[in-house]
Every structure is written in structure tokens, then in C-alpha cells.
ROBASE-278504 format. One record per residue (C-alpha): residue number from 0; residue in three letters; x, z, y. Coordinates in nm, 3 decimals. Example, Ala and Ser with C-alpha at 12.3 -4.5 7.8 and 13.67 -1.06 7.14 Angstrom:
+-----+---------+---------+---------+---------+
| num | residuo |      px |      pz |      py |
+-----+---------+---------+---------+---------+
|   0 |     ALA |   1.230 |   0.780 |  -0.450 |
|   1 |     SER |   1.367 |   0.714 |  -0.106 |
+-----+---------+---------+---------+---------+
//
This chain:
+-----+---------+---------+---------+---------+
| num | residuo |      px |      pz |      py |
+-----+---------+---------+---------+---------+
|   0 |     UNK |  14.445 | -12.808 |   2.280 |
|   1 |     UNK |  14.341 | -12.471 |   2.378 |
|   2 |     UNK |  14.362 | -12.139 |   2.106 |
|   3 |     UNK |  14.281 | -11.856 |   2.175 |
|   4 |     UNK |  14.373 | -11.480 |   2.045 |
|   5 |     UNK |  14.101 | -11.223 |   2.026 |
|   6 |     UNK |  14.157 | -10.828 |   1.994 |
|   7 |     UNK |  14.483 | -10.776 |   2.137 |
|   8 |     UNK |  14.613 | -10.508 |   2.368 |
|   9 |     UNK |  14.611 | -10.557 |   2.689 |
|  10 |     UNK |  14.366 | -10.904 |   2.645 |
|  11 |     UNK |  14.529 | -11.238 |   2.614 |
|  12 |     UNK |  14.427 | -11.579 |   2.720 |
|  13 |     UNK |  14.681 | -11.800 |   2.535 |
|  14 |     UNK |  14.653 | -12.180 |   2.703 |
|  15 |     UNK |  14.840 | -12.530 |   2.624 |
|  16 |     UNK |  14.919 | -12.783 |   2.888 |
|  17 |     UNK |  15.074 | -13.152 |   2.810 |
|  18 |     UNK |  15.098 | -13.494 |   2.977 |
|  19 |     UNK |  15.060 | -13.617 |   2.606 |
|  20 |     UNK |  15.466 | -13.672 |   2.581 |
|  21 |     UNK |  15.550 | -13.382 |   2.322 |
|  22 |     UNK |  15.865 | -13.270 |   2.504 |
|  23 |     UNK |  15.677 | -13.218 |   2.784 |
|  24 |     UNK |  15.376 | -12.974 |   2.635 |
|  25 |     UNK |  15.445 | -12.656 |   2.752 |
|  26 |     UNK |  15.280 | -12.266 |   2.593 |
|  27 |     UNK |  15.193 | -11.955 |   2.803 |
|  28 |     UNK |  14.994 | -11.670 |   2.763 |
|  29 |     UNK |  14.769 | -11.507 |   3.051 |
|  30 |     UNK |  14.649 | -11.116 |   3.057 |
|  31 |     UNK |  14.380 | -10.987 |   3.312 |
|  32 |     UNK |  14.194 | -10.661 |   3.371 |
|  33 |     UNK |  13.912 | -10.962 |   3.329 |
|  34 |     UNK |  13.939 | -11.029 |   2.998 |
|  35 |     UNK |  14.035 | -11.387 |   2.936 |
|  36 |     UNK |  13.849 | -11.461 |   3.180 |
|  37 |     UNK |  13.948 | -11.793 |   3.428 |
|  38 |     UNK |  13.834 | -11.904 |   3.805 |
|  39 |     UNK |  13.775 | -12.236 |   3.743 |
|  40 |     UNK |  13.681 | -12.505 |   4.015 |
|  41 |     UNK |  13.657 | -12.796 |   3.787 |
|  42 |     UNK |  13.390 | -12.619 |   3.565 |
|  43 |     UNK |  13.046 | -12.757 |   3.648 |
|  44 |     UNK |  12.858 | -12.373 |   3.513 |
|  45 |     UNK |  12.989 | -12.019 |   3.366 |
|  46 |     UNK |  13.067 | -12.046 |   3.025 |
|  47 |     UNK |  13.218 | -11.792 |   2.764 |
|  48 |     UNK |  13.294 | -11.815 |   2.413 |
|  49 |     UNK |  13.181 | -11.445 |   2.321 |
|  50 |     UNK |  12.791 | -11.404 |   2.227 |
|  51 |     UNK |  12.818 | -11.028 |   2.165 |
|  52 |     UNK |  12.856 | -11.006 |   2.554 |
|  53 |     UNK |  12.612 | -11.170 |   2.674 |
|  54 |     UNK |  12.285 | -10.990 |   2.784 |
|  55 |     UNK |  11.925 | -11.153 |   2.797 |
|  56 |     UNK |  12.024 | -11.393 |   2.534 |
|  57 |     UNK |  11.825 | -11.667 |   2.522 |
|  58 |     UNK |  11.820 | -11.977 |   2.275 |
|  59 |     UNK |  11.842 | -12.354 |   2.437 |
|  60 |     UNK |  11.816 | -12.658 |   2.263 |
|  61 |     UNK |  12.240 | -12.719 |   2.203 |
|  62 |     UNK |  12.389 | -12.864 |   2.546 |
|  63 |     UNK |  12.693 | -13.123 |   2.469 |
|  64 |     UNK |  12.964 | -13.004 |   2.759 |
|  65 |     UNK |  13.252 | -13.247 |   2.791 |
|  66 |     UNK |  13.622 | -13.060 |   2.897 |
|  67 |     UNK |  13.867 | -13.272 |   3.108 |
|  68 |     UNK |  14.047 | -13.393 |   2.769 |
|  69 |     UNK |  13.652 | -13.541 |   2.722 |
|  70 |     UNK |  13.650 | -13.308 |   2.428 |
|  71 |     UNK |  13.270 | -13.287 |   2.372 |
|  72 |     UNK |  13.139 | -12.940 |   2.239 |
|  73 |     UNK |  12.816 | -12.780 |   2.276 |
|  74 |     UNK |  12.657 | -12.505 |   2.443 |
|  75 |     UNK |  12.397 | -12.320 |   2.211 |
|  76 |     UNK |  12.246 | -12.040 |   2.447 |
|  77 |     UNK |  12.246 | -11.866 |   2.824 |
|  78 |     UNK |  12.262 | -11.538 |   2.923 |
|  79 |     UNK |  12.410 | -11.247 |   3.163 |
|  80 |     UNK |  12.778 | -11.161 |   3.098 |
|  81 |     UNK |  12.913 | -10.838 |   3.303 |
|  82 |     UNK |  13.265 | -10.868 |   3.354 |
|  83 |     UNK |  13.522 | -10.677 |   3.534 |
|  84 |     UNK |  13.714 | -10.841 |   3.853 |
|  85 |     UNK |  14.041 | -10.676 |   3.901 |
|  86 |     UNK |  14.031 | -10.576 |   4.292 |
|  87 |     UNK |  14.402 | -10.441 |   4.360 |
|  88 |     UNK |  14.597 | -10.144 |   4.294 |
|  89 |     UNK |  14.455 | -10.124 |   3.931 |
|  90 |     UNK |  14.076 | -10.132 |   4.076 |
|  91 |     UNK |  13.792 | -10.322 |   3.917 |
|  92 |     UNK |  13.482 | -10.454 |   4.025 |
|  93 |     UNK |  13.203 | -10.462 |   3.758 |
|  94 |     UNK |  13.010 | -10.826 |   3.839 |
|  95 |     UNK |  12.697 | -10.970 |   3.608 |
|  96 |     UNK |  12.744 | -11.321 |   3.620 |
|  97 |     UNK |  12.406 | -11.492 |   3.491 |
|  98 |     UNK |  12.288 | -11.828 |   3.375 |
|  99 |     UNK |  12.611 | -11.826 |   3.130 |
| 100 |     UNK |  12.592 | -12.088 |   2.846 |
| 101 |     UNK |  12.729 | -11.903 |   2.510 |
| 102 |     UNK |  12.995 | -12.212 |   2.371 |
| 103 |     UNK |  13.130 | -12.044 |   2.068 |
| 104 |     UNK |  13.446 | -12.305 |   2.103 |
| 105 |     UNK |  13.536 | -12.247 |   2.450 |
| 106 |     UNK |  13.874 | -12.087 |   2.439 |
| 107 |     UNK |  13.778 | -11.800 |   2.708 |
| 108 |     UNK |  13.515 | -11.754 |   2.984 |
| 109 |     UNK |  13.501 | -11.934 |   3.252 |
| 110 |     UNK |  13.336 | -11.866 |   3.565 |
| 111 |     UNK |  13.228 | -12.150 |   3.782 |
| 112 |     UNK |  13.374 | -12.152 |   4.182 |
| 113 |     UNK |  13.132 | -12.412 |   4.261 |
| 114 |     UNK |  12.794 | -12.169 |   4.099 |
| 115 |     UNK |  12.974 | -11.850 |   4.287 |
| 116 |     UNK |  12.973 | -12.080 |   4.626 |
| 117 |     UNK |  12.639 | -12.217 |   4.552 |
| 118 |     UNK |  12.499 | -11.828 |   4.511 |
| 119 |     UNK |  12.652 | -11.750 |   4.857 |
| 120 |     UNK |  12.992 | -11.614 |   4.747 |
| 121 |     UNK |  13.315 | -11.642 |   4.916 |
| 122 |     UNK |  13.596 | -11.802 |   4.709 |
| 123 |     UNK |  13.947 | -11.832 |   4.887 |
| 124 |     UNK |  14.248 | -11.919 |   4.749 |
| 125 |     UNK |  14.611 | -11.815 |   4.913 |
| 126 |     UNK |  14.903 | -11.699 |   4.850 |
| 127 |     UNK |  14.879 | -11.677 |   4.475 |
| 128 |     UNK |  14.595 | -11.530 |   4.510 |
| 129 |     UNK |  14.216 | -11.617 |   4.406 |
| 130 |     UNK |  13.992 | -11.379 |   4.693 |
| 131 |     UNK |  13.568 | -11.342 |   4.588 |
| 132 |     UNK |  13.364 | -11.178 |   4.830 |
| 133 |     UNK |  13.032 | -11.150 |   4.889 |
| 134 |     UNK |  13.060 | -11.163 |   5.264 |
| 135 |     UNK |  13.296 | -11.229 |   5.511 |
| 136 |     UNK |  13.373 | -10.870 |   5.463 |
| 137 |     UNK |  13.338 | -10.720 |   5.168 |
| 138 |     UNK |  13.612 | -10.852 |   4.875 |
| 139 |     UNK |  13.466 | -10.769 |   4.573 |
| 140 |     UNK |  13.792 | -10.922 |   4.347 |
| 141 |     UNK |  14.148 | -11.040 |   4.390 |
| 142 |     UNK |  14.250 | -11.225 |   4.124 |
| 143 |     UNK |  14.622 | -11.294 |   4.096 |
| 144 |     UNK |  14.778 | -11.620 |   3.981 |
| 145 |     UNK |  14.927 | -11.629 |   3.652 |
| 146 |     UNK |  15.101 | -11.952 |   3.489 |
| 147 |     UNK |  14.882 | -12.150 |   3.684 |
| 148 |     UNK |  14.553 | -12.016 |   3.669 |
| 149 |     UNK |  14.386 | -11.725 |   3.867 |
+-----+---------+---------+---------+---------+
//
């Protein structure tokens, strides 16, 4: 079960985790200069949950996703989404992510490791930390680990 909270100060991506024993389901919140926004390597395309941010909207015929819980919802629409990487020391690193499928009940956006690797980005993971670059040389975000997710 994933909820989310919208309009809070600084931006919140609330997330659940359980082994399906009730004593063991757990609650925490995540906050990023991104948004709400997750580096996920088990998600098979971008995806975000807010249509007002998406650019070059375009209609598809609906899209059934399934999540790991084999949830099945539906992707309506694709688009470009700019977002914000944070990049250290309170820096951020405006990025326009494209081909993103609008899934109004996707708890937050995520963006895809396996697209960003596909379009020739660098994705590196160490030390509680989730590096993007665009070459071998040029970091364009650092995302830090929080609660388990980057």
C-alpha cells in the first residue's frame, strides 16, 4: 500500500513496506529537493502521478502497468516531465526526462535506471549514494539514500 501526501513543505514521499505479517509493516516518510521523486531499478519506464507537469502531453490508448505487489493500474498518457536532481551542497540540476507515462495512481514519480542506462547515462550506486552522470565525467545528480530509497 503506497499513499501519498501532496502540497507539503519541504515535499514528502510517504511509503509503506510489509512482508504481509502486520507487526512487521513498517511507515516512513522521504523528502528530496526532487520532489517525490524515486530512482527506481525495478521500474520497466518513467512514470509520475502528476499530469499538470508533464509537457507535450499526449493521449495513449490506457496502458495496464503491474507494481511488484501485481497491483494492476493504468497508464493514460506520455509526456516530458522537468525535474530537479539535487547535486550536493544544496545544488540542483534541472533534467527533462521524456517518454513519461502520466498514472494518476502512482504514489510519486519514478524515474527508470534501466531507460537512463539505455539513453547513455551513468547510474552508480555507493555509499548511500545514487550518482547520474552523463559521462564518465560530468555528475549531473547525487541523490542521497533515504529509508531505503535514493
Amino acid at each position: 500500500m503506497l499513499a501519498y501526501a501532496r502540497n507539503q513543505e519541504p515535499p514528502t514521499t510517504p511509503y509503506c513496506t510489509s512482508d504481509f505479517q502486520e507487526e512487521h509493516a513498517h511507515a516512513h516518510a522521504t523528502s528530496s529537493p526532487a520532489g517525490g521523486v524515486i530512482i527506481d531499478c525495478g521500474a520497466s519506464n518513467h512514470f509520475s502521478p502528476e499530469r499538470s507537469k508533464l509537457l507535450n502531453f499526449r493521449e495513449i490508448n490506457p496502458e495496464p502497468i503491474r507494481a511488484a505487489d501485481r497491483h494492476t493500474f493504468h497508464a493514460l498518457s506520455k509526456g516530458y516531465l522537468k525535474i530537479n536532481l539535487p547535486n550536493g551542497d544544496c545544488k540542483l540540476t534541472p533534467v527533462t526526462l521524456t517518454n513519461v507515462y502520466y498514472a494518476p495512481k502512482m504514489a510519486f514519480t519514478l524515474i527508470s535506471v534501466s531507460i537512463m542506462d539505455c539513453r547513455g547515462y551513468y547510474v552508480h550506486m555507493e555509499n548511500r549514494c545514487c550518482t547520474i552522470s552523463i559521462s564518465k565525467s560530468r555528475v549531473i545528480g547525487k541523490v542521497p539514500l533515504v529509508w531505503g530509497l535514493y
